[in-house]
C-alpha positions as CSV (number, residue, x, y, z in Angstrom):
1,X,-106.4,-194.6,124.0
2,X,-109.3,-194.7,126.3
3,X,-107.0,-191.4,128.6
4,X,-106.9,-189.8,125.4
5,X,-110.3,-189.7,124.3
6,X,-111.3,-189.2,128.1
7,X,-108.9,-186.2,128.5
8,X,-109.9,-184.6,125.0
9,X,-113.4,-184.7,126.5
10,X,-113.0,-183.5,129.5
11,X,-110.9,-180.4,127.9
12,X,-114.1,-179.5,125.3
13,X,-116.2,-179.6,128.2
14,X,-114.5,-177.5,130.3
15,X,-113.9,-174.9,127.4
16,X,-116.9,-175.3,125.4
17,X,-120.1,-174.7,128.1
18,X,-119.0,-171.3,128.9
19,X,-118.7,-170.4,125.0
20,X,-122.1,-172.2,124.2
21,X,-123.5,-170.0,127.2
22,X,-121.9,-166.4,125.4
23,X,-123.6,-167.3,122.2
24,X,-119.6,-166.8,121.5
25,X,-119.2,-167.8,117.6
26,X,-116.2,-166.8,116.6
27,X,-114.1,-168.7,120.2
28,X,-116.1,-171.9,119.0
29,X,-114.7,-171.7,115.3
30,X,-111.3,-171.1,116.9
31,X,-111.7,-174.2,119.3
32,X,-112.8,-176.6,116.8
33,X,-110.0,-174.9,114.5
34,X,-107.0,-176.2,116.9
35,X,-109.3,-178.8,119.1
36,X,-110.0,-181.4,116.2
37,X,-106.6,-181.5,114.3
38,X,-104.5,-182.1,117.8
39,X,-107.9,-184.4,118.9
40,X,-106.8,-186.6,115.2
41,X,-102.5,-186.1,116.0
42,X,-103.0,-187.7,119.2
43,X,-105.2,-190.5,118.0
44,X,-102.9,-191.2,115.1
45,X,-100.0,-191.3,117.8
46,X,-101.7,-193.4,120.0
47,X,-102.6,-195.7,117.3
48,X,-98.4,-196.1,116.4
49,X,-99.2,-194.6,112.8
50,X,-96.4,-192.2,111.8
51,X,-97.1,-188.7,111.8
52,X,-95.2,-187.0,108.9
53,X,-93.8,-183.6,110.0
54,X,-95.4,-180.2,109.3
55,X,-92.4,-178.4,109.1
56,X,-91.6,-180.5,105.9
57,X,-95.1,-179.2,104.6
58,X,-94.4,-175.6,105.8
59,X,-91.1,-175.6,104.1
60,X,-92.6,-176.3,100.7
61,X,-95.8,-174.2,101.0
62,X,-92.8,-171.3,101.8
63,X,-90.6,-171.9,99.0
64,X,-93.7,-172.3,96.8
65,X,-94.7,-168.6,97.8
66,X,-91.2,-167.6,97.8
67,X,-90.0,-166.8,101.2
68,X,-87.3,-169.6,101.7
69,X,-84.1,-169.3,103.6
């Protein structure tokens, strides 16, 4: 777990310090939009807790809108 952490860390810092130095709003939201729900997947995989599958979740939210196959 401790490669996982140590990797995630290594990736924000790498990405985050030039878009803290461009006063760059927006590419921050985005990170943190993409950064902390893979940062929590991994953990939760590391940890041997079952992820349940997004496609099942994607499925419903379509056929609750409508647009199912």
């Amino acid at each position: 777990m401790f490669l996982v952490l140590a990797g995630f860390i290594l990736i924000a810092l790498i990405d985050l310090i030039p878009m803290f130095r461009q006063h760059s709003k927006n590419q921050i939201i985005a990170f943190f939009t993409f950064f902390c729900p893979a940062l929590a997947i991994a953990l939760l995989v590391q940890l041997n807790i079952e992820v349940p599958s997004l496609l099942l979740l994607l499925d419903g939210l379509f056929k609750a809108v409508g647009l199912s196959y």
